[in-house]
N, CA, C and O atoms as a GROMACS GRO file, in nm:
protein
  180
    1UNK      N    1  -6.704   2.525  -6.172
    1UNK     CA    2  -6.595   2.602  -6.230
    1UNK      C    3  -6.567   2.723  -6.140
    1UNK      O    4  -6.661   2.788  -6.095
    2UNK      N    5  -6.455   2.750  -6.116
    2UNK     CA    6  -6.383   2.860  -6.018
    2UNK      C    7  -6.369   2.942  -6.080
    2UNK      O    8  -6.317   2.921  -6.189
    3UNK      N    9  -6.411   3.103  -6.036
    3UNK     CA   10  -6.320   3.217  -6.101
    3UNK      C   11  -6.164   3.215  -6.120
    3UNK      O   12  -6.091   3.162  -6.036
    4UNK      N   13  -6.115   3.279  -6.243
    4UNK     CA   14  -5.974   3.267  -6.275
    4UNK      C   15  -5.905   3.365  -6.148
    4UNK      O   16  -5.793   3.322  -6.119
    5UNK      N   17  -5.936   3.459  -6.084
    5UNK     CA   18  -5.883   3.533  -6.022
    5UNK      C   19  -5.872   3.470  -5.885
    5UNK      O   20  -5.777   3.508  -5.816
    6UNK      N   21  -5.945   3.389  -5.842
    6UNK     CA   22  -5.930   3.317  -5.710
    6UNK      C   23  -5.755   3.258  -5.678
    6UNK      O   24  -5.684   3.310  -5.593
    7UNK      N   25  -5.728   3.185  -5.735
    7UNK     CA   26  -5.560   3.153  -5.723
    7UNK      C   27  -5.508   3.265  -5.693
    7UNK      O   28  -5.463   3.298  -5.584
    8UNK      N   29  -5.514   3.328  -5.793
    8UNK     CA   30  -5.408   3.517  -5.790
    8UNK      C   31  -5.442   3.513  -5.640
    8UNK      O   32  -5.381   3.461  -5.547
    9UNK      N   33  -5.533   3.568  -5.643
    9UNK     CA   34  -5.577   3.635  -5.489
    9UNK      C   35  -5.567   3.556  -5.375
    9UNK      O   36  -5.572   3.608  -5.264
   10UNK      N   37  -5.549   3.396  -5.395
   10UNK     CA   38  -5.534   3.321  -5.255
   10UNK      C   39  -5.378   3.314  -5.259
   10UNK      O   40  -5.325   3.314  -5.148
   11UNK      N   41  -5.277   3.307  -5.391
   11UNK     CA   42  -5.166   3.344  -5.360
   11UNK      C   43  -5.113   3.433  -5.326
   11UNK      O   44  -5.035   3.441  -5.232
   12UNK      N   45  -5.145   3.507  -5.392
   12UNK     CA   46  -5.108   3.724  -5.328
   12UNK      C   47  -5.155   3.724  -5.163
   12UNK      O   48  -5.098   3.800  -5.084
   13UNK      N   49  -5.256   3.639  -5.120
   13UNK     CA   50  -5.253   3.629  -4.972
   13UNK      C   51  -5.158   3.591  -4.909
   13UNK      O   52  -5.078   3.664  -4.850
   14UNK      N   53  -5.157   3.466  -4.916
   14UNK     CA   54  -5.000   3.400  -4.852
   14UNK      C   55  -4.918   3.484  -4.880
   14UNK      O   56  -4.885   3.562  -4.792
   15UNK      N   57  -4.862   3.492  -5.004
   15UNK     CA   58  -4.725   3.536  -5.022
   15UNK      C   59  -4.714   3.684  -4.931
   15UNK      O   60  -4.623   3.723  -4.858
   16UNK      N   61  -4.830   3.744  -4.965
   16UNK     CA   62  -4.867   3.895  -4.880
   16UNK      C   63  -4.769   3.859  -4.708
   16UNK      O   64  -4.685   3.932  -4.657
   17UNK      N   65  -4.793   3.795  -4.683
   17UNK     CA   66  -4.838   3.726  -4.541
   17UNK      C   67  -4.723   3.707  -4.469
   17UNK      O   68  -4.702   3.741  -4.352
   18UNK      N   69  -4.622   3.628  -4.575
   18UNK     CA   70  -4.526   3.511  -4.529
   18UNK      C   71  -4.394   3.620  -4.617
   18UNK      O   72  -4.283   3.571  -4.632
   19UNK      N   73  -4.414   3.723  -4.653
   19UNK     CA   74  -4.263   3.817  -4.737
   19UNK      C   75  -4.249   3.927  -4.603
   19UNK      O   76  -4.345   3.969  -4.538
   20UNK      N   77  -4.119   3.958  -4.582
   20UNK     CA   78  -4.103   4.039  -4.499
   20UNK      C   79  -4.104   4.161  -4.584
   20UNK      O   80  -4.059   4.156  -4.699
   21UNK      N   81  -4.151   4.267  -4.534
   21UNK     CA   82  -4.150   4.469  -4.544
   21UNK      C   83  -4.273   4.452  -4.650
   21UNK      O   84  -4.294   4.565  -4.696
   22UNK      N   85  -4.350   4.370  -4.699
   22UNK     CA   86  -4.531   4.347  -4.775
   22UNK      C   87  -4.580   4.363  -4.684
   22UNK      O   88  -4.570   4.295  -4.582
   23UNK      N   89  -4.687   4.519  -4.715
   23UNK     CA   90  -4.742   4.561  -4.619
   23UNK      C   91  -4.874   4.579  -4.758
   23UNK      O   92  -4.853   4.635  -4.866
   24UNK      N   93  -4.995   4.521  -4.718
   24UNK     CA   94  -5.087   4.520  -4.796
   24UNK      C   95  -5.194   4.656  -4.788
   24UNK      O   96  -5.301   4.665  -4.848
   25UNK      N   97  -5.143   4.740  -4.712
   25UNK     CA   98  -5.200   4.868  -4.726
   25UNK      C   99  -5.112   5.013  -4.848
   25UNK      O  100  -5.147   5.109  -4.916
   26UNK      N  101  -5.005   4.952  -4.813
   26UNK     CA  102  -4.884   5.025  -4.908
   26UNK      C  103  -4.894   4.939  -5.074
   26UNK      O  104  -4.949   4.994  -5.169
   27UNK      N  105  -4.839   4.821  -5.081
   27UNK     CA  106  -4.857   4.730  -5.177
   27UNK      C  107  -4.935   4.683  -5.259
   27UNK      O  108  -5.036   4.645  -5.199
   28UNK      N  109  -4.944   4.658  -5.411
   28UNK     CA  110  -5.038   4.611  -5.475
   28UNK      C  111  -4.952   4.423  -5.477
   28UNK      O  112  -4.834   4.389  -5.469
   29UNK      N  113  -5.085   4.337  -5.492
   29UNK     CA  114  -5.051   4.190  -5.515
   29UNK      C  115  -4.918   4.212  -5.570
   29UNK      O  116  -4.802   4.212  -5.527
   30UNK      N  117  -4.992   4.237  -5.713
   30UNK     CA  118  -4.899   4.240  -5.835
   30UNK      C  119  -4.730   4.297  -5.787
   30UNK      O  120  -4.643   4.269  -5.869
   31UNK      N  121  -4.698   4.352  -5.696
   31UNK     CA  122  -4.570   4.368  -5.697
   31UNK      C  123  -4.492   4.274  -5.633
   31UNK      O  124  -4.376   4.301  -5.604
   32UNK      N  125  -4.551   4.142  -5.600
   32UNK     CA  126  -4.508   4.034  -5.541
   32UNK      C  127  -4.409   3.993  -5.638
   32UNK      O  128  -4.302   3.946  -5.599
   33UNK      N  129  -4.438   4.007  -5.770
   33UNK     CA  130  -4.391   3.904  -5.890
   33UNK      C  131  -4.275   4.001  -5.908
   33UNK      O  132  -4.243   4.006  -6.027
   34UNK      N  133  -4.191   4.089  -5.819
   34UNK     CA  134  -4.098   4.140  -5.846
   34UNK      C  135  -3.955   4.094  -5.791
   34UNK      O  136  -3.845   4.129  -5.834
   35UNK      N  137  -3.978   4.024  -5.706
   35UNK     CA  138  -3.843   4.006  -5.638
   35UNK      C  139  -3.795   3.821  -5.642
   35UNK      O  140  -3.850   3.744  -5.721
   36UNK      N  141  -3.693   3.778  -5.551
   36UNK     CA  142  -3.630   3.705  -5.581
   36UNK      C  143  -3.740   3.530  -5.612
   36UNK      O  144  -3.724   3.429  -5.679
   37UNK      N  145  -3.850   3.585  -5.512
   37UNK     CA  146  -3.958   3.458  -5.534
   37UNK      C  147  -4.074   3.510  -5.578
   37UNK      O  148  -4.185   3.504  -5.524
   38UNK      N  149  -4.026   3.584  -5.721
   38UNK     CA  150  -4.197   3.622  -5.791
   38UNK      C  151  -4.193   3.531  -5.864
   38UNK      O  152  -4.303   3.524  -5.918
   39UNK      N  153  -4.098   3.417  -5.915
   39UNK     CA  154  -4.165   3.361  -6.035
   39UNK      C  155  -4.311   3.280  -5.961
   39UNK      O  156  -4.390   3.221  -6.035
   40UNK      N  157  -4.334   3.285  -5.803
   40UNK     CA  158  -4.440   3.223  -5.785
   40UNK      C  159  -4.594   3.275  -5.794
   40UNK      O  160  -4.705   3.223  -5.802
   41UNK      N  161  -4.534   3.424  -5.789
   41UNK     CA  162  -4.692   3.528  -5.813
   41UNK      C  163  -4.685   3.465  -6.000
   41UNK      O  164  -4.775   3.396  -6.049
   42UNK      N  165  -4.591   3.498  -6.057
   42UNK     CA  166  -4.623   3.496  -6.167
   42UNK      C  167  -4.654   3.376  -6.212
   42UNK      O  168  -4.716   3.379  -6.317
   43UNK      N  169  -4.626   3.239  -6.156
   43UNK     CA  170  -4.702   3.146  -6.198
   43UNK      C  171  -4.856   3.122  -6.182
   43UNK      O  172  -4.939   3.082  -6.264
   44UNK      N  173  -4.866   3.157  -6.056
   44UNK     CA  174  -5.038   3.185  -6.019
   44UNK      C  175  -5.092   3.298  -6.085
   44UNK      O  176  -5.163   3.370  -6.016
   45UNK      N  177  -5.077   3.324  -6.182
   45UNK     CA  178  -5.183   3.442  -6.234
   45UNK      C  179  -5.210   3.415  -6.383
   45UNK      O  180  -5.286   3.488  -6.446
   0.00000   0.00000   0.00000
């Protein structure tokens, strides 16, 4: 059995990664699920 937080956090990577002006020193995950492709943070969590 996997921790529940593993997805979150392997998606908030990518997405971190692959969004232009996500700068993971400025940014929390969680503000991924704000813009035009958050419904994908928000499905992973």
């Amino acid at each position: 059995m996997r921790p529940a937080g593993l997805p979150f956090l392997a998606m908030g990577l990518v997405q971190g990664l692959t969004r232009d002006g996500f700068d993971f020193t400025r940014n929390a995950i969680s503000q991924l699920a704000l813009d035009e492709a958050g419904w994908i943070q928000t499905v992973s969590s």
